[in-house]
PyMOL CGO cylinders between C-alpha atoms (Angstrom):
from pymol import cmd
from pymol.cgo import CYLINDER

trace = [
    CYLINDER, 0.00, 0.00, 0.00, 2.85, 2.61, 0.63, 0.3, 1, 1, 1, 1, 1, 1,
    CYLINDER, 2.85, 2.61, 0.63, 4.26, 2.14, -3.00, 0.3, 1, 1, 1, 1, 1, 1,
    CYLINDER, 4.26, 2.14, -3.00, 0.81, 2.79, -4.41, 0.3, 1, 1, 1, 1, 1, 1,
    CYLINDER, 0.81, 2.79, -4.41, 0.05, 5.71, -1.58, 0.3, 1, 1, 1, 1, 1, 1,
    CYLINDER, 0.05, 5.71, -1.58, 3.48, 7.48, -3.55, 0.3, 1, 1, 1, 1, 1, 1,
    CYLINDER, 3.48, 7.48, -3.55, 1.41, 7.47, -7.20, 0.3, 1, 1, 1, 1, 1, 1,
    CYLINDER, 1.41, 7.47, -7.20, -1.97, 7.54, -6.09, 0.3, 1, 1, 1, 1, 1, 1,
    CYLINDER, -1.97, 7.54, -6.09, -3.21, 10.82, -3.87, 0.3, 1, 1, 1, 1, 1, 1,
    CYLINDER, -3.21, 10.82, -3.87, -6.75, 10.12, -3.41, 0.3, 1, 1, 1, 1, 1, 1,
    CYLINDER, -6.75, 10.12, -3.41, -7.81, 8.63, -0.48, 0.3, 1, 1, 1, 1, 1, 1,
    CYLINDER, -7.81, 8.63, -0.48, -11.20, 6.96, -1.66, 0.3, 1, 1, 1, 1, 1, 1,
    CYLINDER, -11.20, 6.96, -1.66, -9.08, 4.91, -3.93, 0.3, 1, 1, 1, 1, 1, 1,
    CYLINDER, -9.08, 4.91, -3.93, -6.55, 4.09, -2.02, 0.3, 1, 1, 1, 1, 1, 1,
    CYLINDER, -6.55, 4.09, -2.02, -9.66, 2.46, 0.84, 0.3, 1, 1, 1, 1, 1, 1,
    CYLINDER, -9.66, 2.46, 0.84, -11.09, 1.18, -2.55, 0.3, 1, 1, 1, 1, 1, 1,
    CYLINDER, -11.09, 1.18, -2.55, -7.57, -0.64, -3.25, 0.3, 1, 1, 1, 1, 1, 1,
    CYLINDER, -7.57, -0.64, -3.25, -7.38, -2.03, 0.56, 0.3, 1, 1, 1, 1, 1, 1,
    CYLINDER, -7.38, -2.03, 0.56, -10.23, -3.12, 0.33, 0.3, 1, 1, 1, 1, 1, 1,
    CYLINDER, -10.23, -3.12, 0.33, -10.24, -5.22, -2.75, 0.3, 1, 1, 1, 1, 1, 1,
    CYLINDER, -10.24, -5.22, -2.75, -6.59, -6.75, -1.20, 0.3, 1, 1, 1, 1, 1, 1,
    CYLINDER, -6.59, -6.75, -1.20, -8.04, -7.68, 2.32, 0.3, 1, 1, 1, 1, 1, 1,
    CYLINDER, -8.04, -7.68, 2.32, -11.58, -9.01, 0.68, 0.3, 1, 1, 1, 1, 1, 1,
    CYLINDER, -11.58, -9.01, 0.68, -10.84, -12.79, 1.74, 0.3, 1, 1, 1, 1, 1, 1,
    CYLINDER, -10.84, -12.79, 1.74, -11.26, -15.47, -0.90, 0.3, 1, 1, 1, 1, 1, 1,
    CYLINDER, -11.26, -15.47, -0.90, -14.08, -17.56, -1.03, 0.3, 1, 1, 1, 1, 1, 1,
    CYLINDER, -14.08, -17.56, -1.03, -13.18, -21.62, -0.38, 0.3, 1, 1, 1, 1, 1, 1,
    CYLINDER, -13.18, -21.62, -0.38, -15.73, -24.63, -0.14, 0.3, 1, 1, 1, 1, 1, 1,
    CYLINDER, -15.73, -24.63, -0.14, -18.45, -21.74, 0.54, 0.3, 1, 1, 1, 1, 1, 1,
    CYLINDER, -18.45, -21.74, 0.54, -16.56, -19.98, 3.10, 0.3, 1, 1, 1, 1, 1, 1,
    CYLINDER, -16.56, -19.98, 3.10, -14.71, -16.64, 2.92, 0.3, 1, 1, 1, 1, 1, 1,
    CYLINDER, -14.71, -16.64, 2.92, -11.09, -16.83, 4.28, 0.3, 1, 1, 1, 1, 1, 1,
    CYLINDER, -11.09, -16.83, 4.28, -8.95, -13.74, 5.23, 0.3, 1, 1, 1, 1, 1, 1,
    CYLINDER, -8.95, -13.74, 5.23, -5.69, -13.40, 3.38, 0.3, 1, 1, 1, 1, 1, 1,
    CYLINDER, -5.69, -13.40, 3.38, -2.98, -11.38, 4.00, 0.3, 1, 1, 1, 1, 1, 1,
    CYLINDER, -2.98, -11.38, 4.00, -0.90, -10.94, 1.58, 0.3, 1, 1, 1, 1, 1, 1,
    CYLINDER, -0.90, -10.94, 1.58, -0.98, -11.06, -2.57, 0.3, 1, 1, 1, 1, 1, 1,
    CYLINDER, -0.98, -11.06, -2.57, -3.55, -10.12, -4.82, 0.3, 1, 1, 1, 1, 1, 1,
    CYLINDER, -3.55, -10.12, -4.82, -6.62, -12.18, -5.15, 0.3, 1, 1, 1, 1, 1, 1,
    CYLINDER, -6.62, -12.18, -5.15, -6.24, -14.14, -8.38, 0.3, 1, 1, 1, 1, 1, 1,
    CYLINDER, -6.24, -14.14, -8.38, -8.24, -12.50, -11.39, 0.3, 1, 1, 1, 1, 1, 1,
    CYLINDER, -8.24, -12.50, -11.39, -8.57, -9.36, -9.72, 0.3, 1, 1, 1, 1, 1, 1,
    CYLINDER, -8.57, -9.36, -9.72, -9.15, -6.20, -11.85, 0.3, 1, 1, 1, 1, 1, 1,
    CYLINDER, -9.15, -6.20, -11.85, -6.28, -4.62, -9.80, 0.3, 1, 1, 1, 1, 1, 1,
    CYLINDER, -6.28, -4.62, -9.80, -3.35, -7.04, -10.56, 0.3, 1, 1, 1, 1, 1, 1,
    CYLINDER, -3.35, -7.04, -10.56, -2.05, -5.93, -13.89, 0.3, 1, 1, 1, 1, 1, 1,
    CYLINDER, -2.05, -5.93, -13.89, -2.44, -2.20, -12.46, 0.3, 1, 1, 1, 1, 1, 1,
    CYLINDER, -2.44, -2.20, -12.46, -0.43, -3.59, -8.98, 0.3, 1, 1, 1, 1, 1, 1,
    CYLINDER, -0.43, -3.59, -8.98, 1.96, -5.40, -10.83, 0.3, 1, 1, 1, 1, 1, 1,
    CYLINDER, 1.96, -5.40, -10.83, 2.66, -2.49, -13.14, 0.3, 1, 1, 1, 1, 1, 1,
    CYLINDER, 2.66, -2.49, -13.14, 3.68, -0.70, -9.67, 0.3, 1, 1, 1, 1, 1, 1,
    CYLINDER, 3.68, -0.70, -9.67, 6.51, -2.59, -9.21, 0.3, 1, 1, 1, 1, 1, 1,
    CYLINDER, 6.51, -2.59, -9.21, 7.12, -3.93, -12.47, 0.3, 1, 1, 1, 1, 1, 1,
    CYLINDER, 7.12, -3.93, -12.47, 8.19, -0.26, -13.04, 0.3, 1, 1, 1, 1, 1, 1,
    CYLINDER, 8.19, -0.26, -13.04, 10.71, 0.24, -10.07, 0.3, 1, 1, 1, 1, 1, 1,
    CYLINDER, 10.71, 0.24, -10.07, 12.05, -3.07, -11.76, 0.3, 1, 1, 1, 1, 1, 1,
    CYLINDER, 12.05, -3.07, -11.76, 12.36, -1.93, -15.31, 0.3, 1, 1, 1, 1, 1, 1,
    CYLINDER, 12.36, -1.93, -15.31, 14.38, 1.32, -14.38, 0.3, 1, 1, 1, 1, 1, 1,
    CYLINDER, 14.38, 1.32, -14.38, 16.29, -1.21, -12.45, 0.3, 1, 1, 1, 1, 1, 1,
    CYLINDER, 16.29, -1.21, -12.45, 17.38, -2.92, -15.25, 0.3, 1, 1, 1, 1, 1, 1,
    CYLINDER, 17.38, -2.92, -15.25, 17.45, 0.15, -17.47, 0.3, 1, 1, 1, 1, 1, 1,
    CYLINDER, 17.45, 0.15, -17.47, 20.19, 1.86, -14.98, 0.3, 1, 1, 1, 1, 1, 1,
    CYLINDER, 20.19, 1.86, -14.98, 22.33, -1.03, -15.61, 0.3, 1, 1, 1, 1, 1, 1,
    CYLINDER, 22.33, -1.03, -15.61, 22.47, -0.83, -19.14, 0.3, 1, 1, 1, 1, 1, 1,
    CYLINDER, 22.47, -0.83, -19.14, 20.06, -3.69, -19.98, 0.3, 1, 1, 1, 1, 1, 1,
    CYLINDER, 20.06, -3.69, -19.98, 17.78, -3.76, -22.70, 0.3, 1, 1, 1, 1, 1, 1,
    CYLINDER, 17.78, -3.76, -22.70, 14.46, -5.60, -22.23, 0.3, 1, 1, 1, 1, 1, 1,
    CYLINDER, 14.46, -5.60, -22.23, 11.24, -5.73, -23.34, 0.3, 1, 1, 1, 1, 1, 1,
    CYLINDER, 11.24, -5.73, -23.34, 7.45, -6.18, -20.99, 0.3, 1, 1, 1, 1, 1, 1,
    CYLINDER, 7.45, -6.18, -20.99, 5.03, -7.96, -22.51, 0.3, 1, 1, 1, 1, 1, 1,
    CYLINDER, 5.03, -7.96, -22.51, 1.40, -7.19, -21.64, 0.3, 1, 1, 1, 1, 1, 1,
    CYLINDER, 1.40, -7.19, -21.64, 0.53, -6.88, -18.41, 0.3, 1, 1, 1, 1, 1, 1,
    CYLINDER, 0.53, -6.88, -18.41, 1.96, -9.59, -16.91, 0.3, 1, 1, 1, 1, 1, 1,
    CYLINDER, 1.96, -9.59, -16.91, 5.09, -10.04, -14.75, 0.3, 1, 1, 1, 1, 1, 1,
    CYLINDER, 5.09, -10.04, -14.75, 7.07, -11.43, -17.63, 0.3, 1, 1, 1, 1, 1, 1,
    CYLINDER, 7.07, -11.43, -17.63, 10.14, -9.19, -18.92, 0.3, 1, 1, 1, 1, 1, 1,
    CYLINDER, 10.14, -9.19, -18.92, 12.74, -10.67, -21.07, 0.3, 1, 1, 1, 1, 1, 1,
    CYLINDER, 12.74, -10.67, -21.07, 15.80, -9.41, -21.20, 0.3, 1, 1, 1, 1, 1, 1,
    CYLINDER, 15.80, -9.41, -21.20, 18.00, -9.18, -24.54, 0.3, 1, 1, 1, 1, 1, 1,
]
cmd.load_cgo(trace, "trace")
């Protein structure tokens, strides 16, 4: 939440965000807390990953490394 509090100023979204994150997943008919990661098929993880898919790319671009993202996955390839 801190990394996405430094882009994102808005406070409604950021409670929107948390609470998308600390939902709970449903399992045999019951809904479980989690406390970590992003709930699988949620609208948020490409837009999450992006986050800190970005730190990483100017990671790799400070070292001289040419690479290429595909999508919005958390696939990079470097050449």
């Amino acid at each position: 939440m801190a990394k996405i509090a430094e882009r994102v100023g808005d406070k409604r979204m950021l409670k929107l965000i948390r609470t998308f994150l600390t939902a709970g997943v449903l399992e045999e008919g019951l809904v479980n807390p989690v406390d970590e990661g992003t709930p699988q098929g949620c609208p948020l993880s490409p837009v999450l990953s992006n986050i800190v898919l970005d730190e990483f790319d100017q990671e790799l671009e400070g070292r001289g490394l040419r690479f290429a993202r595909y999508a919005e996955i958390a696939t990079t390839v470097c050449l």
